[in-house]
C-alpha positions in Angstrom: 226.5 46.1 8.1 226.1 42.1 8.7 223.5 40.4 10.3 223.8 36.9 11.7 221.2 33.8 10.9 220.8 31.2 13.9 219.3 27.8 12.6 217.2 27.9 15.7 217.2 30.4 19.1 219.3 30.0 21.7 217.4 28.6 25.1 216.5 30.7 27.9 218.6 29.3 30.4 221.6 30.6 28.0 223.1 32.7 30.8 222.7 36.1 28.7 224.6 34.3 26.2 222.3 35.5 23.3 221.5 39.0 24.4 225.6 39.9 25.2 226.6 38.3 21.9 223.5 40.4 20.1 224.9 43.2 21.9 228.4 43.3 20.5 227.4 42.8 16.9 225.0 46.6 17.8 228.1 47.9 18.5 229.7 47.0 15.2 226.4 48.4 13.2 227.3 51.8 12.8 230.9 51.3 11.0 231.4 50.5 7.4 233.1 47.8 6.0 236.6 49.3 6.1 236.7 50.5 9.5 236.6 46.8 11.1 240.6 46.6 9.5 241.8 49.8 11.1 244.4 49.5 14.3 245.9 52.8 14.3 248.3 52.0 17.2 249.4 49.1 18.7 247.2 49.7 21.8 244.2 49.0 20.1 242.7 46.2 17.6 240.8 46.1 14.6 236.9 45.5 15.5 237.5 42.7 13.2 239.4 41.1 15.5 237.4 41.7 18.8 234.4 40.2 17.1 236.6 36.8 16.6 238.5 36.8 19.3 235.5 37.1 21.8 234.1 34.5 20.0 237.4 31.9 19.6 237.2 32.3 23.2 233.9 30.2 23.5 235.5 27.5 20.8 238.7 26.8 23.1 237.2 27.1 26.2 233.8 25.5 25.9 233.0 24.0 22.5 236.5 22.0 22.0 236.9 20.2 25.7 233.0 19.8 25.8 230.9 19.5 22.6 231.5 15.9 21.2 232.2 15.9 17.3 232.4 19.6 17.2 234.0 21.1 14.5 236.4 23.8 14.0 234.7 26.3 10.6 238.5 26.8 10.0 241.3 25.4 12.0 243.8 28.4 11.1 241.6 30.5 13.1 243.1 28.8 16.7 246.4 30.4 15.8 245.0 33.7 13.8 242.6 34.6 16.9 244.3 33.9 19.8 245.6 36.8 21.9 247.8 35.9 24.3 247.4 32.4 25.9 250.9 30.4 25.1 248.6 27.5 26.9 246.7 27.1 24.2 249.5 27.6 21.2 251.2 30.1 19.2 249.6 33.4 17.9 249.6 35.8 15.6 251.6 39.2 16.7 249.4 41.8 18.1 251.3 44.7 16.2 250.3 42.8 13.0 246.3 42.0 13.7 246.1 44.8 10.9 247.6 42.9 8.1 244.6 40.2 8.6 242.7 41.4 5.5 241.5 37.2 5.7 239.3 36.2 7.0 236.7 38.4 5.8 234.3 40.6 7.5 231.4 38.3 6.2 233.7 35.2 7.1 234.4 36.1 10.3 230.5 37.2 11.3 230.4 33.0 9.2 232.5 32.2 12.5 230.8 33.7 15.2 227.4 32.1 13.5 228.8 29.1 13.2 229.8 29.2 16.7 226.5 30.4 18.1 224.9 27.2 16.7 227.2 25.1 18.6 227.1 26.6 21.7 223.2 26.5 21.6 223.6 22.9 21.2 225.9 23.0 24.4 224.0 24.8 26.7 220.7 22.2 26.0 222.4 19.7 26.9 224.4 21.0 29.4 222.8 18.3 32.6 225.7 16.4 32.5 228.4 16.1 35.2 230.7 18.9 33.6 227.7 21.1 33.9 229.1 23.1 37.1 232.2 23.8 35.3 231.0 24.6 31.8 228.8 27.2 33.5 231.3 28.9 35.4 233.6 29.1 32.0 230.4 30.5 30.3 230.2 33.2 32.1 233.8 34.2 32.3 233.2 34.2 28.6 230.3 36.5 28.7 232.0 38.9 30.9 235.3 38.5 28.9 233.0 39.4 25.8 231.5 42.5 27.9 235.6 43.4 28.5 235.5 43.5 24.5 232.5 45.6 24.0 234.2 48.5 26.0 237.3 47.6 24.3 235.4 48.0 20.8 234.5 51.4 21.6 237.6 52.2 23.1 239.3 51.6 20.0 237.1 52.7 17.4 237.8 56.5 19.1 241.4 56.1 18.8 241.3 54.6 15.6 238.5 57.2 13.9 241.3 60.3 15.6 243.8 58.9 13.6 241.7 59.6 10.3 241.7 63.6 9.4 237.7 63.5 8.4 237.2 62.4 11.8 234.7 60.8 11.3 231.2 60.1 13.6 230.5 56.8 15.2 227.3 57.8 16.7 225.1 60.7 16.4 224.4 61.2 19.6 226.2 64.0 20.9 226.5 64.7 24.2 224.9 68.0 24.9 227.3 70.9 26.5 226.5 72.1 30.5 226.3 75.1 31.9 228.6 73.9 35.1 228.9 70.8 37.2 228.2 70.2 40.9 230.8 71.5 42.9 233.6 69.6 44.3 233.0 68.8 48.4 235.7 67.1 50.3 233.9 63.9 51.6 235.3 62.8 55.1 235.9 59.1 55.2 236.7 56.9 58.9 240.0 54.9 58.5 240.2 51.7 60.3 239.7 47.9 59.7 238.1 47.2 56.4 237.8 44.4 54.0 237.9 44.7 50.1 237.7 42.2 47.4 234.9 39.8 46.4 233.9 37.4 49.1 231.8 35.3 47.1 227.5 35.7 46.0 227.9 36.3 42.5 230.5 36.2 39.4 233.7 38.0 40.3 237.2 37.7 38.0 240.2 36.1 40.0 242.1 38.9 40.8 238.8 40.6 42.9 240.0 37.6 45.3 240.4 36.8 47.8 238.7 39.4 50.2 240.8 40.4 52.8 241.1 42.6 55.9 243.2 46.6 55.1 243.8 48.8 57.4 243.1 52.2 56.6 243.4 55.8 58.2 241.2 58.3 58.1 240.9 60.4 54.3 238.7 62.3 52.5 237.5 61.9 48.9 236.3 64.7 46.2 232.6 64.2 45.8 233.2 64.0 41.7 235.9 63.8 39.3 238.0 66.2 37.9 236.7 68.3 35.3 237.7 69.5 31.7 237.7 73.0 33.6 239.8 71.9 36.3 242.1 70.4 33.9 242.3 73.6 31.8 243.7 74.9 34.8 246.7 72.6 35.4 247.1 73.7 31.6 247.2 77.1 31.4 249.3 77.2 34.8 251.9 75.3 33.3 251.6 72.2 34.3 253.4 70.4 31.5 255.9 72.3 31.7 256.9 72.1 35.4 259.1 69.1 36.3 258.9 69.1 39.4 255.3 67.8 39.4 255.8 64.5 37.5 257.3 61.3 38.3 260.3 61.0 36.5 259.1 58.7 33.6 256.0 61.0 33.5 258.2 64.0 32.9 260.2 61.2 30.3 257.0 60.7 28.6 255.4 64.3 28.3 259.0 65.3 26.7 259.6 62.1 24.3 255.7 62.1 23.1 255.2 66.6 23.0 252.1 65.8 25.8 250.8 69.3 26.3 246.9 68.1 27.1 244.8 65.0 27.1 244.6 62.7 24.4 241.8 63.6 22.4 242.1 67.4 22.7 242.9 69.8 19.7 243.4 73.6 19.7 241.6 75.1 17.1 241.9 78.9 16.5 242.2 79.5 20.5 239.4 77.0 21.4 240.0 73.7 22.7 238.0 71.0 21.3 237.4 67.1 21.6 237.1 64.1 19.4 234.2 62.8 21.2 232.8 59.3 19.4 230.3 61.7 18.0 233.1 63.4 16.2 235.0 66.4 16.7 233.4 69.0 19.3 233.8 71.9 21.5 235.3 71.0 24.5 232.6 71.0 27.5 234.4 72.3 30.6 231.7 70.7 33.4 232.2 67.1 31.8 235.0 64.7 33.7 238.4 65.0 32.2 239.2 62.0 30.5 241.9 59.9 28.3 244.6 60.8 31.0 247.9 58.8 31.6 248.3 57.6 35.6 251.3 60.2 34.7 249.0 62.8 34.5 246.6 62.2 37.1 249.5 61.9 39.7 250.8 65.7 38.2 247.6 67.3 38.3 246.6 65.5 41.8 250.6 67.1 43.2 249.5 70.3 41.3 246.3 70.4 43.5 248.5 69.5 47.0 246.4 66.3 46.8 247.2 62.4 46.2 245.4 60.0 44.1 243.3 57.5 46.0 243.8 53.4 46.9 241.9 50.9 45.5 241.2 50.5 49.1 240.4 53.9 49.7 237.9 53.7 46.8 236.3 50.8 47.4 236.0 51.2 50.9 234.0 54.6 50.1 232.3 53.5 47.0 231.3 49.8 48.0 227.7 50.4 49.6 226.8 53.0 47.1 224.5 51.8 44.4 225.6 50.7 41.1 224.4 53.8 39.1 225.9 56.1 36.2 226.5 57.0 32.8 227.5 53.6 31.1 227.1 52.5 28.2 223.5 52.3 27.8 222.9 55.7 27.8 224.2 56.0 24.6 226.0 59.2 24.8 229.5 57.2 24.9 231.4 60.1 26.2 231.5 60.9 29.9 228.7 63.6 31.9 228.9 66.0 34.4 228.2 65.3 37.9 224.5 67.2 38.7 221.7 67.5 41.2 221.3 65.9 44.1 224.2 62.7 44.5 226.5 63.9 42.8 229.4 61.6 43.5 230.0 60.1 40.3 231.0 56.0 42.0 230.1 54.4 38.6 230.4 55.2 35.4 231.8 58.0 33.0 235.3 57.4 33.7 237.7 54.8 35.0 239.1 56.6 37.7 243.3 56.0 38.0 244.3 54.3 42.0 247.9 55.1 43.5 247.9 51.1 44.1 250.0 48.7 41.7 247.9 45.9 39.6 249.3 43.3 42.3 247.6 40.0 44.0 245.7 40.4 46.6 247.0 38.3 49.9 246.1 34.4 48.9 245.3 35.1 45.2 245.5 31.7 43.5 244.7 31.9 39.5 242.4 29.9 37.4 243.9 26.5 36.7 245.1 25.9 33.1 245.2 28.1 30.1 242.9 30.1 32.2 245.2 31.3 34.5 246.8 33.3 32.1 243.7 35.7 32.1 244.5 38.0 34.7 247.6 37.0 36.6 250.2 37.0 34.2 249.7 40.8 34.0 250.5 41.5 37.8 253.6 43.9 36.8 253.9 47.5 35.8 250.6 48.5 35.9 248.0 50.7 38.0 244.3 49.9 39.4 241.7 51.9 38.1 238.4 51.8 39.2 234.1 52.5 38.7 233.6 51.7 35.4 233.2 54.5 32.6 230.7 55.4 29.8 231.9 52.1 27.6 231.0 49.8 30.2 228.0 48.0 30.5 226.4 48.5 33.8 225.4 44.6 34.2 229.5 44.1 34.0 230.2 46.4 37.0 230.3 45.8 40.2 232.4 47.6 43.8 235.0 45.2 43.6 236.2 45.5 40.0 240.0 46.0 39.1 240.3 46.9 35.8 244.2 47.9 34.9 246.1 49.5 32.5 249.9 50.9 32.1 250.7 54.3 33.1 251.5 55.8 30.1 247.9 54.8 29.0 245.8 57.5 27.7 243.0 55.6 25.4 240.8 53.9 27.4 237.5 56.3 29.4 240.6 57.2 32.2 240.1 60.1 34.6 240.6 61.3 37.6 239.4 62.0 41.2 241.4 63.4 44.2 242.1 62.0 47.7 243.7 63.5 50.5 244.7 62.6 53.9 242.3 62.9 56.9 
């Protein structure tokens, strides 16, 4: 466990800046020293990495172009933490972010430290003619830090599965239901609707521009699919039945022995769940969760249903309040839907769209290095939407497109049904 020592607080008018960088480091409190090396598979990093990453973001972006006489704690670390913008220079192979046994864990908690100093001096004096520009980058970087925080839970799961102990990241264990809210068919109008982020707060470039769909009329499940509903699909055969998956679905269950969701183990005839509170029974009335698109789409085919649009969603889901199980709650792992609303928009799990990851109509990306933040990734992947139990609820908002590949199974991904009207 590491602490960090500021020479002085960071202001008020720090844009969160303090509180969000406070908030990762909370996140890294409970793991020993080792585990910040570990990157089980390539999908995931070590938390080693985030923490540097997050924080060499705020160096190229906002302390190099802006903070006169600032200077690099180690100029190695440009190359060593850079994930993927060729704008900026060469960097150092995802695959191999393991091998990074230097820096140090105390060296690089020495980095973000060292950074955090600067960028207080930044933001006091940030009335200067650049001001407009350094504040919008400072809060991409916050939100690119809150992207990480997920991330760092994300990956701590898969990489604590790997290890046979299994071990426990929190203590806090999700307590089992009884049942969940029944699934209702809610009845949605089609017709003329607009999607995206029109402006009134921060959005990411590819929430933009918004822009007029058309829609017909559909209908929604009130909640996601549960574990029980799942089990289902399972004990019907539903890996074993071709004719329900895509054909690099069907490719994928074969080449990687897919027979349930990631996560799930059988243990003498009961199914249970490595849960970041270690390994537990399964809970049939929680969501289903750490599902491939693949998946989804076979168990949605299975149910003579569809997976929904990002329009679809967002045009149902866009008044509703921004309200759930995230990651404040502490349980990181998702809940049944109960009581009252039981419609589960926000939170719990990252729910797979039909839609491609593509630009909306007019997208234009950041200029610069920048640009490379979002657009570059505008091939081969699928929309997911509402946030999940990782994600802090500040960090959420209707329009959100978060994305991933379909083959994907680590991230907080689940599933809720659509059907036509």
């Amino acid at each position: 466990m590491f602490a960090i020592s500021r020479s002085s607080p960071l202001p008020h008018s720090d844009n969160g800046y303090a509180a969000i960088r406070a908030r990762t480091e909370a996140l890294c409190a409970p793991l020993a020293t080792d585990d910040y090396q570990v990157q089980s598979v390539i999908d995931t990093s070590p938390p080693k990495w985030h923490l540097a990453h997050v924080t060499w973001f705020f160096e190229t972006f906002l302390l190099k172009p802006f903070l006169a006489g600032y200077q690099p704690l180690d100029a190695r670390y440009e190359q060593i933490f850079n994930s993927y913008y060729n704008s900026v220079g060469p960097f150092h192979p995802r695959a191999q972010r393991h091998t990074l046994s230097r820096p140090t864990v105390e060296q690089v908690y020495e980095y973000r430290a060292h950074v955090d100093r600067h960028m207080a001096d930044l933001i006091e004096s940030c009335a200067r003619e650049d001001a407009a520009l350094m504040g919008k980058r400072l809060t991409l970087g916050l939100n690119h830090e809150q992207q990480h925080q997920e991330l760092l839970l994300m990956d701590i799961k898969r990489n604590f599965f790997a290890n046979p102990m299994y071990p426990v990241y929190s203590a806090n264990a999700p307590a089992a239901s009884a049942e969940s809210a029944p699934m209702r068919w809610l009845d949605v109008p089609g017709g003329i609707r607009e999607i995206g982020c029109g402006g009134g707060g921060f959005a990411f470039d590819n929430e933009q521009p918004r822009h007029k769909v058309f829609l017909r009329d559909f209908r929604l499940g009130s909640r996601a699919v549960t574990n029980a509903d799942y089990l289902e699909f399972i004990d019907a055969g539903g890996y074993e039945r071709a004719e329900l998956w895509l054909s690099d679905g069907w490719s994928a269950v074969r080449e990687r022995a897919w027979n349930a969701p990631l996560y799930w183990l059988s243990l003498d005839g009961e199914w249970h769940e490595m849960t970041l509170s270690g390994l537990n029974v399964l809970d049939p009335a929680a969501p289903v969760c750490h599902v491939s698109y693949y998946e989804a789409d076979a168990f949605a085919r299975w149910r003579d249903a569809r997976l929904p649009t990002e329009a679809e969603w967002e045009a149902a889901a866009g008044g509703e309040p921004i309200e759930g199980n995230f990651v404040e709650s502490g349980a990181y792992h998702p809940r049944p839907a109960a009581g009252g609303d039981d419609r589960q928009w926000y939170g719990d799990v990252w729910e797979w769209t039909a839609s491609a990851y593509s630009p909306y109509p007019g997208y234009r990306p950041l200029e610069g290095a920048l640009g490379e933040y979002n657009g570059k990734f505008m091939s081969s992947q699928y929309v997911l939407r509402g946030g999940c139990c990782a994600t802090p609820v500040s960090h959420m908002r209707a329009t959100y497109r978060n994305f991933f590949y379909p083959q994907d199974r680590w991230p907080f991904t689940g599933i809720r049904l659509a059907r036509d009207g």
